[in-house]
C-alpha positions as CSV (number, residue, x, y, z in Angstrom):
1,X,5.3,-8.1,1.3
2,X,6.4,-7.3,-2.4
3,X,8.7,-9.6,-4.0
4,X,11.1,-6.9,-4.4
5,X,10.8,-5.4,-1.1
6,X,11.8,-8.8,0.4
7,X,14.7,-9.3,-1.3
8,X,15.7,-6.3,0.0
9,X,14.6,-7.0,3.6
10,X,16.6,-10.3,3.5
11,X,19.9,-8.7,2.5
12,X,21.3,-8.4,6.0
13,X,19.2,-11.2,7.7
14,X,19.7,-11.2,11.4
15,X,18.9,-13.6,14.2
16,X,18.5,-13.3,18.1
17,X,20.6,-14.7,20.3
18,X,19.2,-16.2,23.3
19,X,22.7,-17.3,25.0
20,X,24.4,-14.0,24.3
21,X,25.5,-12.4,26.9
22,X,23.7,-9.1,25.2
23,X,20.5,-8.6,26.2
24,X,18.3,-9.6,23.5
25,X,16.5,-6.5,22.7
26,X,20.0,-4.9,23.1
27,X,21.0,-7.2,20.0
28,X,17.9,-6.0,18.3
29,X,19.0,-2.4,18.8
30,X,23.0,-3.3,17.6
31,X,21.8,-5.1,15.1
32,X,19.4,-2.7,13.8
33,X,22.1,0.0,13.9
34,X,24.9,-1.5,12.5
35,X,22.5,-2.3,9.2
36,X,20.3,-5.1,9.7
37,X,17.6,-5.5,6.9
38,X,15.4,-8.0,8.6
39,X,15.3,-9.7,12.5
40,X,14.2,-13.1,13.4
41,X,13.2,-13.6,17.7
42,X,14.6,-17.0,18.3
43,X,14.4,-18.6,21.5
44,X,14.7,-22.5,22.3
45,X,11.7,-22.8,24.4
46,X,8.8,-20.0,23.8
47,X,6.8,-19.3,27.0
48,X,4.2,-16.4,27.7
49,X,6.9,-14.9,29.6
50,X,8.7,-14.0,26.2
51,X,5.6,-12.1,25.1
52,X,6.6,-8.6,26.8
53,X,10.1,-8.9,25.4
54,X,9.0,-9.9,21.7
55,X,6.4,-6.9,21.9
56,X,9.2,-5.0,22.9
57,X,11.0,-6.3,19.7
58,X,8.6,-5.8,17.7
59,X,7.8,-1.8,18.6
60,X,11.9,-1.0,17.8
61,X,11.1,-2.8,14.1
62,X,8.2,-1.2,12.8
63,X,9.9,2.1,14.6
64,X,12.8,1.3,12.2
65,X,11.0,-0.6,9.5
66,X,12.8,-3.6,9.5
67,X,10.3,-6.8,9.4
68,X,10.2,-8.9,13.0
69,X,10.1,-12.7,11.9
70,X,9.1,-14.9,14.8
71,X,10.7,-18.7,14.7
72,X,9.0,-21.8,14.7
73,X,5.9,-20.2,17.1
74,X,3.0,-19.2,14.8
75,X,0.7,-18.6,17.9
76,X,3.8,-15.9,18.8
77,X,3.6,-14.1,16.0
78,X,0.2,-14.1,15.1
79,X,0.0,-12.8,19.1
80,X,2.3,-10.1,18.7
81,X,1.6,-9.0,15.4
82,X,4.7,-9.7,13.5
83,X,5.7,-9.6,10.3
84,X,6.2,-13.2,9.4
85,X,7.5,-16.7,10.8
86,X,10.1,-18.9,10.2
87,X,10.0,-22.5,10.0
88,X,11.8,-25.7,10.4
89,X,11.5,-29.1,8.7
90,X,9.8,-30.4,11.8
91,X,7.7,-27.5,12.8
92,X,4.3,-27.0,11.0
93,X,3.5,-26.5,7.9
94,X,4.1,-23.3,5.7
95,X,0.0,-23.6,4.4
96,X,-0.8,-23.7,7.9
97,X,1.2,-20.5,9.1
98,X,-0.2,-19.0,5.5
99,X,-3.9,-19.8,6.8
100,X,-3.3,-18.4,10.5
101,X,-1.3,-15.9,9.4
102,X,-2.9,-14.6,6.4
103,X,-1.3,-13.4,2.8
104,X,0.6,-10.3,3.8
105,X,2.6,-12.4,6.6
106,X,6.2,-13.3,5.2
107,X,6.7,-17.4,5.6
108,X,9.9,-18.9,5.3
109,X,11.1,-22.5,6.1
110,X,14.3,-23.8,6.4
111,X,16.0,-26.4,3.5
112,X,19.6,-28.1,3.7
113,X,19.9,-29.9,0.5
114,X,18.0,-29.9,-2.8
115,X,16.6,-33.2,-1.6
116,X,15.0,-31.7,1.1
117,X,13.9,-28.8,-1.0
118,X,12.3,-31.2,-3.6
119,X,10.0,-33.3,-1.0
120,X,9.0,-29.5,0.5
121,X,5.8,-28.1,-0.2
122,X,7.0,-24.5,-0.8
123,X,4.3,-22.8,-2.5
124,X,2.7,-21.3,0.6
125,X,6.7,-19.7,1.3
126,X,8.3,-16.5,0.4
127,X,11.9,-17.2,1.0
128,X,14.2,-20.3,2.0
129,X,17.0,-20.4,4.2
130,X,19.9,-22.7,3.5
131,X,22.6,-23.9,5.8
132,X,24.7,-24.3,7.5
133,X,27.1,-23.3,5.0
134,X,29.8,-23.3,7.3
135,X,30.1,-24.8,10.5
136,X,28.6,-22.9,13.6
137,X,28.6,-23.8,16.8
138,X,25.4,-21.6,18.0
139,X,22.9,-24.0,17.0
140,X,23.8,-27.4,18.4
141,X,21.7,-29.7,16.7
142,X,22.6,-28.1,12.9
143,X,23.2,-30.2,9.8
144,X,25.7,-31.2,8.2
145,X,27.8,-28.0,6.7
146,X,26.4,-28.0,3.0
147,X,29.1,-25.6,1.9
148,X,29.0,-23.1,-1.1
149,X,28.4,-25.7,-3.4
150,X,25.5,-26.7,-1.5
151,X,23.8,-23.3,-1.0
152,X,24.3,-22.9,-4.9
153,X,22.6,-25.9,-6.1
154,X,19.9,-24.7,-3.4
155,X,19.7,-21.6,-5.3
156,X,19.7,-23.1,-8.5
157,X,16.4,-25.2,-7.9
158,X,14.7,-23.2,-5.7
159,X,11.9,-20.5,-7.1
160,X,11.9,-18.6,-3.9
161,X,14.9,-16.1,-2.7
162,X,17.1,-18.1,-0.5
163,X,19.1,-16.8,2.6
164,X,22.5,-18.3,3.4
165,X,22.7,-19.0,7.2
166,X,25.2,-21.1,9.2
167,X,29.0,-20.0,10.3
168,X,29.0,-16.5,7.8
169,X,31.1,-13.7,8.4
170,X,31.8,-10.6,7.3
171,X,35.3,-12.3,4.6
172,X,32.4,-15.2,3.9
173,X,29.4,-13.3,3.3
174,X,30.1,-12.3,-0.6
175,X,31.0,-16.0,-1.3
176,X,27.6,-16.5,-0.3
177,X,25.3,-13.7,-2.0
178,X,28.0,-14.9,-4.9
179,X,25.8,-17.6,-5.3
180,X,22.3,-15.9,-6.3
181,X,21.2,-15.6,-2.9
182,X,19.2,-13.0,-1.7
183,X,20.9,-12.4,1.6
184,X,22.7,-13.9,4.5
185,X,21.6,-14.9,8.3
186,X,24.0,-14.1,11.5
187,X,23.7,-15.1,14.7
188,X,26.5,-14.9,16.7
189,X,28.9,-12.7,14.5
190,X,26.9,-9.7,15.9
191,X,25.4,-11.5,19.5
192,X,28.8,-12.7,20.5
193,X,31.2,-10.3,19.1
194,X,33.8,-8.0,21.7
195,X,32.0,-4.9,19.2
196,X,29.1,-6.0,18.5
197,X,27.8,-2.7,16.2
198,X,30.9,-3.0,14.6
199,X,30.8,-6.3,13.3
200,X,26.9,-5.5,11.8
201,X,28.5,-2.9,10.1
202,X,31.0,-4.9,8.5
203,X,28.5,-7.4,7.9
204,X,26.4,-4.5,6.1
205,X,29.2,-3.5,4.3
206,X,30.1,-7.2,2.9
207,X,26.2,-7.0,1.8
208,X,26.2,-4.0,0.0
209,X,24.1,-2.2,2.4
210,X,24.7,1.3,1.9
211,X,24.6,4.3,4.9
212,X,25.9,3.0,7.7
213,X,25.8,3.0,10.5
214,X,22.2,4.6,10.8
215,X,20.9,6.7,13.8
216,X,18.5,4.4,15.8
217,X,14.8,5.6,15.1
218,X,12.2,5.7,18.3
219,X,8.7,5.4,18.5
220,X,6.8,8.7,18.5
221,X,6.4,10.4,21.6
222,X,6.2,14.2,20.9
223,X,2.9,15.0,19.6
224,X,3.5,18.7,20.0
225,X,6.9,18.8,18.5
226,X,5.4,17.0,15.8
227,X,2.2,19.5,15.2
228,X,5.1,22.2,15.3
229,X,7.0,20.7,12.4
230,X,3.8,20.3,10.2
231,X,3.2,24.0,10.5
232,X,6.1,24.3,8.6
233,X,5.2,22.4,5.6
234,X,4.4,23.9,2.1
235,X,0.3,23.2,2.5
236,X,0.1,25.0,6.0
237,X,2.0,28.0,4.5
238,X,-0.3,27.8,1.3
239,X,-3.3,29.0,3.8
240,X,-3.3,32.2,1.9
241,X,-4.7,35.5,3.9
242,X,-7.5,35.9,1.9
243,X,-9.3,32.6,2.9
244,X,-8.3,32.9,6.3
245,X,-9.2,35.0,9.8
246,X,-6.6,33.1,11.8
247,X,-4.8,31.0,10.1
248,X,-3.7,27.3,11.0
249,X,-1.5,26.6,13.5
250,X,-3.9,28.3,17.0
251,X,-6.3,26.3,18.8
252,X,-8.9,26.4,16.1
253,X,-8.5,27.7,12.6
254,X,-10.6,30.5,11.3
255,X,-11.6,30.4,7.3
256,X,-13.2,34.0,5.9
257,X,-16.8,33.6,4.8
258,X,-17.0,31.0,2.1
259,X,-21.0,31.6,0.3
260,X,-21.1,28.4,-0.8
261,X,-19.3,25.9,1.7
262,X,-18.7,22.6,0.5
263,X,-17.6,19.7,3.3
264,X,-16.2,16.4,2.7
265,X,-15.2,13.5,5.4
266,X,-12.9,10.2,4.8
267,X,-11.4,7.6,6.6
268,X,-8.1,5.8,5.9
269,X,-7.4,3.0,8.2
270,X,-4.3,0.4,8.1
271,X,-5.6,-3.1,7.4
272,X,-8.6,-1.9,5.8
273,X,-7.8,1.0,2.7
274,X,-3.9,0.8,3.0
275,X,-0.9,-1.8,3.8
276,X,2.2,-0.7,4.3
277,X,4.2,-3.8,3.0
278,X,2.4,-2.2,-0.4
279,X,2.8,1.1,0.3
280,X,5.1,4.0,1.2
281,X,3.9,5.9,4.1
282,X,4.4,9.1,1.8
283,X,2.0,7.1,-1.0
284,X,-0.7,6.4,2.1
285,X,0.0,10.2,2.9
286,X,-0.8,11.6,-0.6
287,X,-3.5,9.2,-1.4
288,X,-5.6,10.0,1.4
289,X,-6.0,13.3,0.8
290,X,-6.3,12.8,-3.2
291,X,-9.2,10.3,-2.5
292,X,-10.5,12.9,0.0
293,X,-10.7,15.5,-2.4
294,X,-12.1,13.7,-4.9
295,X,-14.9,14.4,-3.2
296,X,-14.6,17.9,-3.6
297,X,-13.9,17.8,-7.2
298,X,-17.3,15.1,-7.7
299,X,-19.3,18.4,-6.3
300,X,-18.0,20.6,-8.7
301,X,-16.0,22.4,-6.0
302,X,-13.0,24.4,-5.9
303,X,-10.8,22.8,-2.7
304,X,-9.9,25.5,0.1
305,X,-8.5,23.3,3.8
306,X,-8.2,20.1,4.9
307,X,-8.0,19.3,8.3
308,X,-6.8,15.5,9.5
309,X,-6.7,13.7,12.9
310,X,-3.9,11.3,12.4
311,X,-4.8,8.3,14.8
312,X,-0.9,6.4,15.6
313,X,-0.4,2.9,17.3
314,X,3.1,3.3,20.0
315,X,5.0,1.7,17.8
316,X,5.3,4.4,14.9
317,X,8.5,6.1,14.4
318,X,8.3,9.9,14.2
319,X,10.2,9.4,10.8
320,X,7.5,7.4,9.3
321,X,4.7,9.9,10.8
322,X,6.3,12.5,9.3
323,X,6.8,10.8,5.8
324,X,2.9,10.4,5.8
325,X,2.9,14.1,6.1
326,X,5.4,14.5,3.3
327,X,3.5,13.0,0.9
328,X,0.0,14.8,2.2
329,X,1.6,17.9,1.7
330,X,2.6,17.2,-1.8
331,X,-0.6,15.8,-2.7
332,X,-2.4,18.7,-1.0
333,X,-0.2,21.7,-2.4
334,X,-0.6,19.7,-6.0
335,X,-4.4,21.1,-6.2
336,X,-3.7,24.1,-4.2
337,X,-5.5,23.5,-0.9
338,X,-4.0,24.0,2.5
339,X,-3.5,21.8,5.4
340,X,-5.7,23.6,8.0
341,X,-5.0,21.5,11.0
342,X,-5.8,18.6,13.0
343,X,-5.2,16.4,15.7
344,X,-2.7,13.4,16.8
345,X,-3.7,10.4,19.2
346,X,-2.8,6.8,19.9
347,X,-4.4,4.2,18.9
348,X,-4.7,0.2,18.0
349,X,-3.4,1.3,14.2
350,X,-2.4,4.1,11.6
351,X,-5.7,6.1,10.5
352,X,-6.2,9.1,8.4
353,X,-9.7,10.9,9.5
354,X,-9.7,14.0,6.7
355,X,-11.8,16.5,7.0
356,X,-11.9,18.9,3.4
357,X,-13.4,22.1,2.9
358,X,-14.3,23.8,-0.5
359,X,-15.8,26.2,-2.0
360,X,-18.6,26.2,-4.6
361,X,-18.8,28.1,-8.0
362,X,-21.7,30.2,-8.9
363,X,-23.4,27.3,-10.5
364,X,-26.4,24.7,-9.6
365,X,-24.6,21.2,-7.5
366,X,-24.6,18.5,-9.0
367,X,-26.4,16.0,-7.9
368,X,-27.1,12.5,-8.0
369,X,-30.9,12.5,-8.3
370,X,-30.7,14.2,-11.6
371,X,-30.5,11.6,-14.0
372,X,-32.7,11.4,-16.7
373,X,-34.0,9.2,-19.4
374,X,-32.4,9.5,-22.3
375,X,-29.2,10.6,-21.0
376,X,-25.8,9.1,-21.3
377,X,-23.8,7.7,-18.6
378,X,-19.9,8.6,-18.8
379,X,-16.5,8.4,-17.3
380,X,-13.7,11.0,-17.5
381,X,-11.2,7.8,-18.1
382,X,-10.7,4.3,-18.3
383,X,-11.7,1.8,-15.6
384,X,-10.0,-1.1,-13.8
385,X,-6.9,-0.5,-14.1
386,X,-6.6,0.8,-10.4
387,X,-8.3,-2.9,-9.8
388,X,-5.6,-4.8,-11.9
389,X,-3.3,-2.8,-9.9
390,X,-4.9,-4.3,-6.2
391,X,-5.0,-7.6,-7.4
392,X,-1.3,-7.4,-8.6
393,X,0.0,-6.1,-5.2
394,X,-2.2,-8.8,-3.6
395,X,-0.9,-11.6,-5.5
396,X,2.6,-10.2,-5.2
397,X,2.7,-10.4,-8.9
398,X,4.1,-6.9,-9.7
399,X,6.8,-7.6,-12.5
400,X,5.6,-5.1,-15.9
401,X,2.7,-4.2,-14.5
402,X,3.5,-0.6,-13.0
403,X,1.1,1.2,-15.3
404,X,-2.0,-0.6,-12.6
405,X,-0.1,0.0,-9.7
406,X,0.6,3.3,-10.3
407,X,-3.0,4.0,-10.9
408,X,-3.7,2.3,-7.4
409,X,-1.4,3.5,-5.8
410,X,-1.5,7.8,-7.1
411,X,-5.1,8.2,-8.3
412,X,-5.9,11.7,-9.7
413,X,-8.8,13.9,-7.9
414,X,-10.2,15.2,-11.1
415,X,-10.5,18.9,-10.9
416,X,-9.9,19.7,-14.3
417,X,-12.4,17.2,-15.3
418,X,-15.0,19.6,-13.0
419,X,-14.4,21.9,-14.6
420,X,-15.3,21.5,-17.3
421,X,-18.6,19.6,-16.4
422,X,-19.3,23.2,-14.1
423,X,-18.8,25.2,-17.3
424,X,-21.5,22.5,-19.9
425,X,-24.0,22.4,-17.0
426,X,-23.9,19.2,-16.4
427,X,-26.3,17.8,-13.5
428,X,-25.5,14.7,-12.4
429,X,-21.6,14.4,-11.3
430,X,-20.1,11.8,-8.6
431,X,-16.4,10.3,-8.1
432,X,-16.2,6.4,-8.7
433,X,-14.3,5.2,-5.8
434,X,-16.6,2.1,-5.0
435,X,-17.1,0.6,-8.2
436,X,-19.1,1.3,-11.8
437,X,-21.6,-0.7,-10.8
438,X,-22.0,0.4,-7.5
439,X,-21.6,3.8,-7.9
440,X,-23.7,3.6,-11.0
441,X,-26.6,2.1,-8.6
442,X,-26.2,5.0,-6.3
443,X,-27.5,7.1,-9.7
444,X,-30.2,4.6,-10.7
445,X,-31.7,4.9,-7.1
446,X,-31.4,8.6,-6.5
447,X,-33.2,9.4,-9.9
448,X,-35.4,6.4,-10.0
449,X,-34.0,5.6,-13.2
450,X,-32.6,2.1,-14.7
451,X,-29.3,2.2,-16.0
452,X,-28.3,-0.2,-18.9
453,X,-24.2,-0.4,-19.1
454,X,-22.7,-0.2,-22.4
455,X,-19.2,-0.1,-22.3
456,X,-17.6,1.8,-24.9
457,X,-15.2,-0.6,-26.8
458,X,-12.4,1.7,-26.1
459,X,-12.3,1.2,-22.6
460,X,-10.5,-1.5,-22.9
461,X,-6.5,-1.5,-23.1
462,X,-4.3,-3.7,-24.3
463,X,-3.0,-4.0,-21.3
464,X,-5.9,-4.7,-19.6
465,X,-6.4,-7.1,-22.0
466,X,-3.2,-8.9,-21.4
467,X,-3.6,-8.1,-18.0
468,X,-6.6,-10.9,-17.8
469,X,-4.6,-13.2,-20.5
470,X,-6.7,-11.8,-23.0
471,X,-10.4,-12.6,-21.3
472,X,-13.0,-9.6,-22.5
473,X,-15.1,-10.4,-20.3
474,X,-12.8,-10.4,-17.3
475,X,-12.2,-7.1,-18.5
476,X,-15.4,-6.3,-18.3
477,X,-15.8,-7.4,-15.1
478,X,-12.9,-5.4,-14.1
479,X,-14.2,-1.8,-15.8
480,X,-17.3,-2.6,-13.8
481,X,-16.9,-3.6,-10.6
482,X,-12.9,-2.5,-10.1
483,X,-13.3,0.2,-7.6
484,X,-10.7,3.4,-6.4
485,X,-10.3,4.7,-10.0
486,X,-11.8,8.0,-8.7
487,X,-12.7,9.2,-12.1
488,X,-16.1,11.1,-12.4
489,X,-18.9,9.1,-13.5
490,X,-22.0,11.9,-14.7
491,X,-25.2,11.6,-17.2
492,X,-25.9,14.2,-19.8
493,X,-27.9,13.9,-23.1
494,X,-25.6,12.6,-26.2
495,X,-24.6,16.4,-27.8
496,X,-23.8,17.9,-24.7
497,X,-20.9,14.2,-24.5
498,X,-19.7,15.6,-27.8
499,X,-18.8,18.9,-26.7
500,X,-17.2,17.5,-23.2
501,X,-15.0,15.8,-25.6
502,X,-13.4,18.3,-27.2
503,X,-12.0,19.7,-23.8
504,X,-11.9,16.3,-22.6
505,X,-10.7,13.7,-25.4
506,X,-11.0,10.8,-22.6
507,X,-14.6,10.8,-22.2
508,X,-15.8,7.4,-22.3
509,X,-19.6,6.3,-22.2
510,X,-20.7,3.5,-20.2
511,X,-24.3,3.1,-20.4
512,X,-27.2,4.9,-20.5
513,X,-30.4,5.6,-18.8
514,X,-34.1,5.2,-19.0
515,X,-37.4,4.9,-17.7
516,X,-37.3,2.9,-14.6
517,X,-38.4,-0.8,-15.5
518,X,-37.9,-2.2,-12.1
519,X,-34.4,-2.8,-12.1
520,X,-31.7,-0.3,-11.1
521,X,-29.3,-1.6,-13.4
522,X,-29.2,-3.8,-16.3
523,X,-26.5,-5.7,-18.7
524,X,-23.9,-5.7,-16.2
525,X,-24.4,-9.8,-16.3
526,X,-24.6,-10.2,-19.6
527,X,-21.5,-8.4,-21.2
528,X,-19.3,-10.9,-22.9
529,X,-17.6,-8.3,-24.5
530,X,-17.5,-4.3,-24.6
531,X,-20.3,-3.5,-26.7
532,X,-19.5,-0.4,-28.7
533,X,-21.4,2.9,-27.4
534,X,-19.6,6.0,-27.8
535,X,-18.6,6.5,-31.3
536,X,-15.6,5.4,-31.3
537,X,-13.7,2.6,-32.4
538,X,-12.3,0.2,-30.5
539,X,-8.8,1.5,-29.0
540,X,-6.9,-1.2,-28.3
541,X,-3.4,0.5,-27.2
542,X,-1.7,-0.1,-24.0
């Protein structure tokens, strides 16, 4: 999870109840309502039996994305799939839950004093919590009260976000986030109160949290209701009568005669191309039919439909299913194709199978195989900066470095670039979504050519350069193996570059090709630094 995000997520920092006379997934739901940001299942003695009840937990947070933090029990929450664990001083250790766990999982461990914080290994944590800070009588074997002063020096020393728990209320909550800290952890100010809702919303309101009380969100059910919704969205109604017999929205979909179809397939699958601690579902949404089309636009191909069976595990909210769409439908009316269709199923995780149909201009396709020696290999834009951005998200390292994660995150299907490639004749087009290198090798082999990189000095930015603390050769390992930039990478002889440039000013070359020596590629091991190749000078602004 983001830095940012979870300080957010520990604003409002609730905590189950296992004596309250409220059912526990009842507290969850109360909670929840009344403006929780983040739960923790406790429960003095784990057994398999909790296992049903935690699952249960843990379906009406995602449904309401708020994070489910599991205490003490890594096995639990590895089992279950939660969203982090919390530890004690006595439990295991925080590089051990990291290890089980793995990087995306939030870890937090409990500290009293700054004594205890100084002889903690904390470097495998995301957040502490500090208390008691007032006495409470719902955990019986508690610490000494530490007080505001104590939570402040806490705060002071720590390098993590710290959450006040122990004895807070609604009139003692401020006192608390008063002190730099992130948020603040109840327990039985919501589990044991006569109104329960009503004393989370006070809580929330003590916090700062904003719109409440919020309408409880449940896991999708409808997929009918749903499919009728999406008909209604800006992409379905862009299905314009020319380019269709029946239009979206009957069994099957019927385009007019298209002379030269062009077909595209992708797969987006949670855990493996997106993460939604790093992403919006609206961001997943729009990127999965941008890379999609990319596709399209590597073919030289103008984008008609897309079609897209949306696969959803039974703990999705219809909310979040239909933010996904939001941002499809933004992405897809941005380059004028329409939603065609699709389908909606369960299933172990959220996946995006896209299906894209275009059409193609009266020109020859490009192709891979048509390389030649002595042509030019070139990019419509600069590399690696879509792989600065992963790496950023993935070290959860995000401060002043938007202009990488922005480029990960809302890559550009390049259309316009096609264009103009279509109109010089150029023969050899395709998108670079795994890679320079890799994609570059997919060249080499088609054409039985050997391509020898050499990167245009003004690939490089400045902040790319700062980016890998001024390393040129980390940079050049990022332009050519960095994949996702979902440029176009194509090969055309030298003056036909030069008049691509003056329609397209970014036009970088790369490398070049020749007579096949043996080796597909060549020089990729060996570039120390960009090695000037395009005419240009080196362009070193960020």
């Amino acid at each position: 999870m983001l830095p940012e995000i979870l300080k957010e997520k520990l604003r409002f920092y609730f905590i189950t109840d296992d004596s309250s006379p409220l059912a526990v997934d009842r507290q969850v739901q109360t909670a929840i309502c009344g403006g929780a940001t983040m739960i923790q299942y406790r429960h003095k003695s784990f057994t398999p039996a909790q296992y049903g009840e935690v699952l249960e937990i843990r379906k009406i947070c995602r449904a309401n994305n708020v994070p489910l933090i599991i205490n003490d029990d890594i096995v639990m929450a590895k089992a279950v799939g939660a969203d982090g664990v919390h530890l004690g001083q006595a439990d295991a250790s925080p590089a051990i839950a990291r290890e089980v766990l793995g990087n995306e999982t939030v870890v937090g461990v409990s500290v009293s004093t700054t004594a205890e914080l100084a002889k903690t290994d904390i470097a495998a944590c995301d957040y502490i919590g500090t208390g008691p800070v007032f006495a409470t009588a719902t955990k019986k074997d508690s610490k000494p009260v530490i007080a505001i002063d104590g939570l402040r020096a806490v705060v002071e020393q720590s390098k993590k976000p710290v959450v006040a728990i122990g004895g807070i209320t609604a009139d003692k909550a401020p006192a608390c986030l008063e002190t730099g800290a992130c948020g603040v952890a109840v327990i039985s100010w919501v589990s044991r109160a006569e109104d329960p809702e009503s004393s989370a919303r006070k809580l929330a309101t003590a916090c700062g949290i904003k719109n409440q009380p919020m309408e409880l969100r449940h896991p999708w059910s409808d997929e009918f209701g749903l499919i009728r919704s999406f008909l209604n969205m800006d992409s379905v109604k862009a299905a314009s009568p020319e380019d269709w017999v029946v239009p979206p929205g009957h069994d099957a979909a019927v385009l007019r005669c298209i002379d030269r179809p062009v077909f595209t397939t992708d797969a987006h699958v949670e855990g493996v191309h997106f993460d939604f601690s790093w992403q919006t579902p609206a961001e997943v949404g729009a990127k999965a039919a941008i890379v999609t089309l990319s596709d399209l636009a590597a073919a030289c191909a103008e984008p008609v439909a897309m079609f897209v069976n949306l696969t959803l595990p039974d703990n999705v909210s219809e909310y979040m299913i239909t933010e996904i769409y939001q941002g499809l439908d933004k992405a897809l009316a941005m380059y004028g194709c329409a939603l065609g269709g699709g389908n909606i199923s369960g299933g172990p995780c959220v996946a995006l199978d896209m299906f894209a149909v275009g059409k193609m201009p009266d020109i020859k396709p490009p192709l891979r195989s048509a390389a030649r020696p002595g042509d030019g290999l070139y990019s419509t834009g600069r590399l690696g900066l879509a792989r600065a951005g992963l790496l950023s998200l993935q070290a959860k390292e995000t401060e002043g470095r938007d202009l990488f994660i922005e480029r990960f995150k809302r890559p550009r299907a390049r259309f316009d670039a096609a264009r103009v490639l279509a109109g010089n004749k150029v023969a050899c087009v395709m998108d670079i979504s795994d890679g320079l290198t890799g994609d570059a090798r997919h060249i080499a082999e088609a054409s039985n050519v050997t391509i020898v990189f050499d990167l245009d000095a003004a690939l490089i930015t400045g902040a790319l350069l700062d980016f890998c603390r001024g390393d040129r050769a980390e940079s050049a390992s990022l332009v050519l193996r960095g994949g996702e930039d979902y440029e176009l990478l194509f090969t055309c002889p030298e003056n036909k570059a030069t008049v691509i440039r003056q329609a397209l000013p970014d036009v970088y070359r790369v490398g070049h090709c020749r007579t096949f020596t043996g080796s597909y590629l060549e020089g990729s091991s060996s570039l120390s630094s960009f090695q000037h190749g395009g005419g240009r000078g080196a362009d070193n602004a960020g």
